[in-house]
C-alpha positions in Angstrom: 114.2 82.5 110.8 114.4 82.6 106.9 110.9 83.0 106.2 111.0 86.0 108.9 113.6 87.1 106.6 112.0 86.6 103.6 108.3 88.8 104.7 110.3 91.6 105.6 112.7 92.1 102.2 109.0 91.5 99.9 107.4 94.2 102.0 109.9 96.3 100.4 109.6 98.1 97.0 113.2 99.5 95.2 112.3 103.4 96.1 108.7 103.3 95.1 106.2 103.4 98.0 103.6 100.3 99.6 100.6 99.5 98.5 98.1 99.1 95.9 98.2 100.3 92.5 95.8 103.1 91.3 92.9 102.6 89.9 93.1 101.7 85.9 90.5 104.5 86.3 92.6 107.0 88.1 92.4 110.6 86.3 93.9 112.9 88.8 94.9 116.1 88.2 98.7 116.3 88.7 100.9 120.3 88.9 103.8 120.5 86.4 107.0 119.1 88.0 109.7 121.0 88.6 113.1 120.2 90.5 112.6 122.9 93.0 109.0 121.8 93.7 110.4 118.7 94.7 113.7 119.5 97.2 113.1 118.6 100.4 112.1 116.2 102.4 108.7 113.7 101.7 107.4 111.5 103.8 104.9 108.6 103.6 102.5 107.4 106.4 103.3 104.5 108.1 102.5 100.9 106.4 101.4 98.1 108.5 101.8 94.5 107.4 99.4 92.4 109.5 100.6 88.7 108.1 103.9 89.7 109.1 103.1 91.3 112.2 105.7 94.4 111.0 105.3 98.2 109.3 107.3 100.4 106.9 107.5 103.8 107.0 109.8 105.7 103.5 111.1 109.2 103.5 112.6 110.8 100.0 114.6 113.9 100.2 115.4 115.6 96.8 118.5 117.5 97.1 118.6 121.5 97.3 119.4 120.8 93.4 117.2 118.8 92.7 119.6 116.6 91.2 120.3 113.6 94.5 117.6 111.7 95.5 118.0 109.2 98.8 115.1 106.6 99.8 115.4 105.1 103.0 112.6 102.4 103.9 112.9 101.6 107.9 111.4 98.7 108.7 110.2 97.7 112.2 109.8 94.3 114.0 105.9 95.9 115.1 102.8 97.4 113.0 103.1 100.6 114.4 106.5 101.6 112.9 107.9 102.2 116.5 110.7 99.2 117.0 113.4 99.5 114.2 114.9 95.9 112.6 116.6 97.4 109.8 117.0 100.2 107.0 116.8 99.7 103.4 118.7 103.0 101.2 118.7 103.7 97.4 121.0 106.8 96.7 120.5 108.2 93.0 121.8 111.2 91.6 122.2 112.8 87.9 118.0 112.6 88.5 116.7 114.0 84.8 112.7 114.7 84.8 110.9 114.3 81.4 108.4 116.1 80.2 104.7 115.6 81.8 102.6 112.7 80.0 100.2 109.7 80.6 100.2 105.9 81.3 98.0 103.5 79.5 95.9 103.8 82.4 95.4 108.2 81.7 97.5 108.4 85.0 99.2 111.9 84.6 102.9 111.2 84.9 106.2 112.6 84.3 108.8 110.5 83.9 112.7 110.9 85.1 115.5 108.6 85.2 118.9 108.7 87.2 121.8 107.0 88.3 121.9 104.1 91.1 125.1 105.4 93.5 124.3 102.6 96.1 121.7 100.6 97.7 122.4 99.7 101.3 120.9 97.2 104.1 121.4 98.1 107.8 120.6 95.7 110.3 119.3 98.2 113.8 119.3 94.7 115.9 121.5 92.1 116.3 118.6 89.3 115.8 118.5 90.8 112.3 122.2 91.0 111.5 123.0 87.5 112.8 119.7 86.1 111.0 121.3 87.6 107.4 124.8 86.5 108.9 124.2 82.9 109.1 122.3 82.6 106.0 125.0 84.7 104.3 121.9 86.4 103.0 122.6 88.5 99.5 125.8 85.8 99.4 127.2 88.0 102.0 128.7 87.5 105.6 130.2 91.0 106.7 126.1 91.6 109.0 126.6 94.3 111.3 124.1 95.7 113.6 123.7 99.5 112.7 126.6 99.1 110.1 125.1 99.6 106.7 126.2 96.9 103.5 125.9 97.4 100.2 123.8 95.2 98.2 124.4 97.1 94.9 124.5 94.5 91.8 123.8 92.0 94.7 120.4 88.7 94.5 119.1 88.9 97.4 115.9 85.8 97.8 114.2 86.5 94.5 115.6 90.3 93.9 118.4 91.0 92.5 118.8 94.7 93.0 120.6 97.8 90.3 124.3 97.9 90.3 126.5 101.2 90.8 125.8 103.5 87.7 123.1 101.3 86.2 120.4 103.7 85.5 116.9 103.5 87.4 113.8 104.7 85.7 110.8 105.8 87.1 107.5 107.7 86.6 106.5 110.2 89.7 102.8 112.3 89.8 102.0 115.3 92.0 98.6 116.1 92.7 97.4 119.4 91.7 97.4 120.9 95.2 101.3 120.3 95.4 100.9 118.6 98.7 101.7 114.7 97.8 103.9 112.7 95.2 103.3 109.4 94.2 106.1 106.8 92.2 105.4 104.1 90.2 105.1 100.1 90.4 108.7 99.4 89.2 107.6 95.5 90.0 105.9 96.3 86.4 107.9 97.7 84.2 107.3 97.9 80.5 109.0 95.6 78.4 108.4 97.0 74.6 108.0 100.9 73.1 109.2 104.1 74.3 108.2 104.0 77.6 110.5 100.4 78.1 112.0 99.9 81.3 109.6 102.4 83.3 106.8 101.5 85.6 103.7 101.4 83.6 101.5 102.4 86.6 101.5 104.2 89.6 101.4 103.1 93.7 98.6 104.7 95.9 101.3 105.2 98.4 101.5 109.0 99.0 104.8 111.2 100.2 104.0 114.1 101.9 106.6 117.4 102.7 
């Protein structure tokens, strides 16, 4: 039951996207970055994890401002993102965009950071909430199915996720064509120089409007 557990919270990433990382090689050509470019609503493909037996599917949506971005993560108890088993949220807002730039890895980037408002787990069936409820999983008890919890500030199995107003700090890449964005690998942040604290690569995972 806790191992079930377990595969489905590392299948998922604090807003950036599944998959590999680019390509140290990766030289794509990425549009300027605007905050009306990116309102709306971006969706990645669905993510099948076959040792698990379960998928992933993320949507962003960028407030008409620009300024509020929410990331919700549904997971699903299949590999074909059909059967839901429960919802991870991030909510950010105050979103600032820096200036376009490159990683170490000549991955065209432009930073931005913003503020964590909450991060929320809802369980859609009751096999998930009573799993988290008798293991008072995140070292809490309150599981409901389709009732979401905050796990701001919370350790959850190895994570311990951003409290409310801690600042999140990210890196984002649009191709030239303006169709996709990608976010970066937050699991590898960098620990020394200016760029400290954001992800020092880039996910494959692409978000499509």
């Amino acid at each position: 039951m806790i191992k079930y557990i377990f595969l489905l919270f590392f299948s998922i990433f604090l807003l950036s996207g599944c998959g590999d990382e680019l390509s140290t090689s990766t030289t794509d050509e990425s549009a300027n970055i605007t905050k009306p470019l990116l309102t709306g609503t971006w969706t990645a493909k669905c993510s099948d994890n076959t040792t698990a037996s379960t998928s992933s599917k993320t949507v962003l949506v960028f407030s008409a401002s620009g300024d509020i971005l929410t990331s919700t993560t549904t997971n699903y108890s299949n590999e074909s993102c059909v059967t839901q088993s429960f919802v991870f949220t991030k909510k950010l807002n105050t979103l600032e965009l820096g200036s376009k730039t490159t990683t170490s890895q000549n991955q065209i980037i432009n930073k931005f950071t913003a503020v964590v408002t909450d991060i929320t787990l809802e369980p859609k069936t009751s096999y998930v909430s009573t799993s988290l409820y008798s293991t008072s999983f995140c070292g809490l008890t309150g599981w409901s199915s389709g009732t979401e919890t905050s796990v701001a500030g919370q350790t959850c199995g190895s994570i311990t996720y951003n409290a409310v107003n801690d600042t999140h700090s990210d890196i984002i890449q649009i191709n030239s064509e303006k169709t996709f964005i990608r976010l970066g690998n937050i699991t590898n942040a960098a620990s020394t120089g200016s760029s400290i604290g954001y992800p020092k690569t880039l996910y494959t995972q692409e978000y499509y409007k």
